[in-house]
C-alpha positions as CSV (number, residue, x, y, z in Angstrom):
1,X,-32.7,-2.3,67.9
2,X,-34.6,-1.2,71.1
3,X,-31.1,-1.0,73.4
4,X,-29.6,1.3,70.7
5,X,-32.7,3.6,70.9
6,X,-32.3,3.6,74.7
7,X,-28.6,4.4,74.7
8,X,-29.2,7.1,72.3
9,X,-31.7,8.6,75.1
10,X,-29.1,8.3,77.2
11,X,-30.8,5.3,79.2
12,X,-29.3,2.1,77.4
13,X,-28.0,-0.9,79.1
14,X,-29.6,-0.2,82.2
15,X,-27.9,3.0,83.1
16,X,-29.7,5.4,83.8
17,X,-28.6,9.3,83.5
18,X,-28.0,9.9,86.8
19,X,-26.2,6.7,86.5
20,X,-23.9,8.4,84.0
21,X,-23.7,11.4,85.7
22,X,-22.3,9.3,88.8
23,X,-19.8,7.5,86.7
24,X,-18.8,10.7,84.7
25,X,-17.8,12.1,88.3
26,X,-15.7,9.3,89.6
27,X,-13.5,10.1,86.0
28,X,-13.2,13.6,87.4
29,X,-15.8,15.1,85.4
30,X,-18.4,17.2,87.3
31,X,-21.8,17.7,85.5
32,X,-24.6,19.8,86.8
33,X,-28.3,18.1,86.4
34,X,-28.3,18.9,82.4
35,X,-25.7,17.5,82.1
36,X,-23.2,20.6,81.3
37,X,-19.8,20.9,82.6
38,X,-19.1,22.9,85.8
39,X,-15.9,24.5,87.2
40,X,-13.1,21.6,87.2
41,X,-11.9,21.2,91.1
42,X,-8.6,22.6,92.1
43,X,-6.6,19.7,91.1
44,X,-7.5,19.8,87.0
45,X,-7.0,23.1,87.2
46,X,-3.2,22.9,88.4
47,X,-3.4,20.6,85.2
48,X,-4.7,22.6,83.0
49,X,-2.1,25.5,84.1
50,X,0.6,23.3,83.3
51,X,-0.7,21.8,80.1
52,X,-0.6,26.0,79.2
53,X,2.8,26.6,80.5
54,X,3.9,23.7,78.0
55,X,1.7,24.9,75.5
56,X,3.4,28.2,75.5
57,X,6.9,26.6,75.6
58,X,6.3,24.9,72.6
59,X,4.9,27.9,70.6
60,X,8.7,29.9,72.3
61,X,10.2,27.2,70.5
62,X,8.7,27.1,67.7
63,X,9.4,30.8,67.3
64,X,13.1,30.1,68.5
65,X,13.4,27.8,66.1
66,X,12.2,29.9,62.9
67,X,14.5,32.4,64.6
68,X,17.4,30.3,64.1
69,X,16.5,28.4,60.7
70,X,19.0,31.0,58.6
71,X,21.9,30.1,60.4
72,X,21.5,26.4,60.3
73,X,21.1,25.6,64.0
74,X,18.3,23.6,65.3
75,X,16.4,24.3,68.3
76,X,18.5,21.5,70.4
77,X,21.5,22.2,68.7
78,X,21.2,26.2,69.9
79,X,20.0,25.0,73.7
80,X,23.3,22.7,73.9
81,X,25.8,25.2,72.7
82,X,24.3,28.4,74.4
83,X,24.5,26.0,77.5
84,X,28.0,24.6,76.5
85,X,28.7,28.4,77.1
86,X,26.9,29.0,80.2
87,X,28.6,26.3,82.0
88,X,32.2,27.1,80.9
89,X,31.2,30.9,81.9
90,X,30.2,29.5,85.3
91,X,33.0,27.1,85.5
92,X,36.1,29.0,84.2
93,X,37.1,25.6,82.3
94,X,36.1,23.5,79.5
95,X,33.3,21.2,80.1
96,X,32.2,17.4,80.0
97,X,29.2,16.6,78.1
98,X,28.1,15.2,81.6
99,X,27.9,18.9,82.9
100,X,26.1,20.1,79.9
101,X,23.3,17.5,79.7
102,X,22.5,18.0,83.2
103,X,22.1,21.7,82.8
104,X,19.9,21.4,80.1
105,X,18.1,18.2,81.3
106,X,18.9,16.0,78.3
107,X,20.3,12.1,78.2
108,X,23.9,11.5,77.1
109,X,23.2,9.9,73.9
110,X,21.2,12.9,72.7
111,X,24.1,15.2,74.2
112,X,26.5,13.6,72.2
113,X,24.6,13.4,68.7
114,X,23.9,17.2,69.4
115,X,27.9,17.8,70.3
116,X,28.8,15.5,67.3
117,X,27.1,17.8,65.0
118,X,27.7,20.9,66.8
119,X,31.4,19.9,66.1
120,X,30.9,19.1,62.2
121,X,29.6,22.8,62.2
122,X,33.0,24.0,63.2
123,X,31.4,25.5,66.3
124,X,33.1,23.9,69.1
125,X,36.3,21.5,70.0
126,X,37.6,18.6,71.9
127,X,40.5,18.4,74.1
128,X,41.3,16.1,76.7
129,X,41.3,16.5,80.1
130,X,44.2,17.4,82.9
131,X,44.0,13.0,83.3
132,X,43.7,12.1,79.9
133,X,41.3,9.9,80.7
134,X,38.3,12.5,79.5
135,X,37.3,14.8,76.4
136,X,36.4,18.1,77.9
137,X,34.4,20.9,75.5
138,X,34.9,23.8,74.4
139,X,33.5,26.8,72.3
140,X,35.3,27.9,69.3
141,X,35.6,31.0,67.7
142,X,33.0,30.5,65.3
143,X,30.5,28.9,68.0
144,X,31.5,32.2,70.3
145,X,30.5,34.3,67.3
146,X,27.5,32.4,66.3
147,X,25.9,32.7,70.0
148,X,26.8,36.4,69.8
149,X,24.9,36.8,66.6
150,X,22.0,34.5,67.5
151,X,21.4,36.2,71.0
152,X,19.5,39.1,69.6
153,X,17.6,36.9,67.0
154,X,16.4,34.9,70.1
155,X,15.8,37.5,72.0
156,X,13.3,39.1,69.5
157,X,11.6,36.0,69.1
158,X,11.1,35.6,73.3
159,X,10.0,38.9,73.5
160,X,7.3,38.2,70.9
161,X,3.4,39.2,71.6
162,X,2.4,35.9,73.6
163,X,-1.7,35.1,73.3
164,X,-4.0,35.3,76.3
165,X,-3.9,31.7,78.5
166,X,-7.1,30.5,78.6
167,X,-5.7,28.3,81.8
168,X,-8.0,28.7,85.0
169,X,-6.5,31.0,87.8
């Protein structure tokens, strides 16, 4: 057909190329006349930093997570109970699950799933609070130990060669 010819060429439907160029610009995309791409403006390049940094945060994890495959902790489940520790440190007290899914930024019902298992594992305890109205957590002795023998494993796999970014400056 003659229009798919056209739009092959890069002219079908009426559009012409410089057209397209026009309407590849208003999507953010700048083009040069043939049609290659040039530097993205400042603002995609604050994206494409970002979209690095989380690039990089998921190869830390994955790494992490390898890390902490032989002693049968997940990624989460490690991130909750080093935190569980943290925030008992910093508090001189057991903790709620409130205090520990704001410190590491996840919701309650993934808190409590993590704690849940966390607890199976023999790694921490329940008590309840001074008003009885509350469970308050704590670390065990085997969750103490576990973080103490995990720290270097985790460590070791932070310090681990990173590759180059290829995000803009």
């Amino acid at each position: 057909m003659k229009g798919d010819s056209e739009a092959l060429r890069g002219g079908g439907w009426g559009r012409t190329n410089a057209t397209l160029r026009c309407e590849m610009s208003k999507l953010g995309s700048q083009t040069d006349r043939s049609g290659s791409m040039e530097t993205p403006p400042l603002e995609r390049r604050e994206t494409q930093a970002r979209k690095a940094e989380w690039l990089a945060a998921m190869r830390w994890r994955r790494r992490v997570s390898a890390a902490l495959r032989d002693a049968g902790l997940t990624f989460t489940q490690w991130l909750v109970l080093s935190a569980t520790q943290e925030v008992i440190e910093s508090s001189g007290d057991a903790v709620s699950h409130k205090q520990v899914g704001a410190r590491v930024e996840l919701d309650a019902a993934t808190i409590c799933q993590v704690m849940r298992a966390l607890q199976e594992k023999d790694l921490l305890s329940y008590d309840v609070d001074m008003t009885g109205k509350a469970w308050q957590v704590f670390l065990n002795q085997n969750g103490q130990r576990l973080l103490r023998e995990q720290s270097a494993r985790v460590e070791a796999a932070s310090a681990s060669p990173r590759p180059h970014s290829t995000a803009l400056r």
